[in-house]
C-alpha positions in Angstrom: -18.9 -1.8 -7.6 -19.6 -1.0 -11.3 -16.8 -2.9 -13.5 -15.3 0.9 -14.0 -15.1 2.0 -10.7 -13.6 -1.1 -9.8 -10.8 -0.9 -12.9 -9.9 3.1 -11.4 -9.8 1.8 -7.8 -7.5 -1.3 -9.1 -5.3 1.2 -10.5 -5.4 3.8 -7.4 -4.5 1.0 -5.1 -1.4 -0.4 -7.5 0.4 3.3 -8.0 -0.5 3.7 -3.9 1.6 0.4 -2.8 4.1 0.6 -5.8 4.7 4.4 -3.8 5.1 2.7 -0.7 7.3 0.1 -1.9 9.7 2.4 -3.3 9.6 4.5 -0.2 10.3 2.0 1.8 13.1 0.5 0.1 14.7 3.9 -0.2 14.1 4.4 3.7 15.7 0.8 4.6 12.1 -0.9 5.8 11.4 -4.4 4.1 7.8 -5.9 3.4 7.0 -7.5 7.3 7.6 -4.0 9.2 5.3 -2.4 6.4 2.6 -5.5 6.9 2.9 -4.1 10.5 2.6 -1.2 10.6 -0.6 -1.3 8.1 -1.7 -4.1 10.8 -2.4 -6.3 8.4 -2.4 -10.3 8.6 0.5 -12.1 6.2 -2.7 -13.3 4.2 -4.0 -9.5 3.4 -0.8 -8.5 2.7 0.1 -11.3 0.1 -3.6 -10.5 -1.3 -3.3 -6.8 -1.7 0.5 -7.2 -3.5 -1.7 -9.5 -5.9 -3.8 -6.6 -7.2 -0.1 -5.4 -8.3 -0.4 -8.3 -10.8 -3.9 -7.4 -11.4 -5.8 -9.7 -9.0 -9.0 -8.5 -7.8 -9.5 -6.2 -5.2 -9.7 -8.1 -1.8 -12.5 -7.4 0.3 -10.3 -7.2 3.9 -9.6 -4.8 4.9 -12.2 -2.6 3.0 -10.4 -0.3 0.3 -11.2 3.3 2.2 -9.3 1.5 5.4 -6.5 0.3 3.1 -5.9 3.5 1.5 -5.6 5.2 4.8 -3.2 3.2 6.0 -1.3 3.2 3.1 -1.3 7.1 2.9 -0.3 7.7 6.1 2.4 4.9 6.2 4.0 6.7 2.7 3.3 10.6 4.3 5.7 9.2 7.5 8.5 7.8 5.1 8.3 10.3 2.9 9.0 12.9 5.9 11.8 10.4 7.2 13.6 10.2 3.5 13.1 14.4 3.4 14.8 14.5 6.7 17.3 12.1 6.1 18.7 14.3 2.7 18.1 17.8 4.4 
């Protein structure tokens, strides 16, 4: 990945799990169940919160795959936090 591509996708993965983490601390869900329900190994996880200190970009499980995950984890507590203040 050219050295540009790779900064944007750095920074498109950090806002995407800072989102989650806030969504999920709002909802009541810590860091294991979200590691879960991305079905992600303890290893992935702690190297995928290391790009939030500006760590590369780990290879598993490939970005596109990640950022599903991650969008449809934050779209589901997003819709529970709505519910919950409606």
């Amino acid at each position: 990945m050219p050295e540009r591509a790779h900064k944007r996708a750095a920074e498109i993965v950090r806002k995407e799990i800072n989102l989650l983490l806030g969504l999920a601390e709002q909802v009541g869900i810590d860091e294991a169940t979200l590691r879960q329900d991305l079905r992600m190994s303890h290893t992935d996880w702690v190297q995928w919160l290391s790009v939030l200190r500006d760590a590369p970009l780990p290879s598993s499980p490939a970005l596109p795959v990640l950022l599903q995950h991650v969008g449809c984890l934050t779209s589901r507590l997003d819709r529970e936090l709505r519910l919950t203040y409606a």
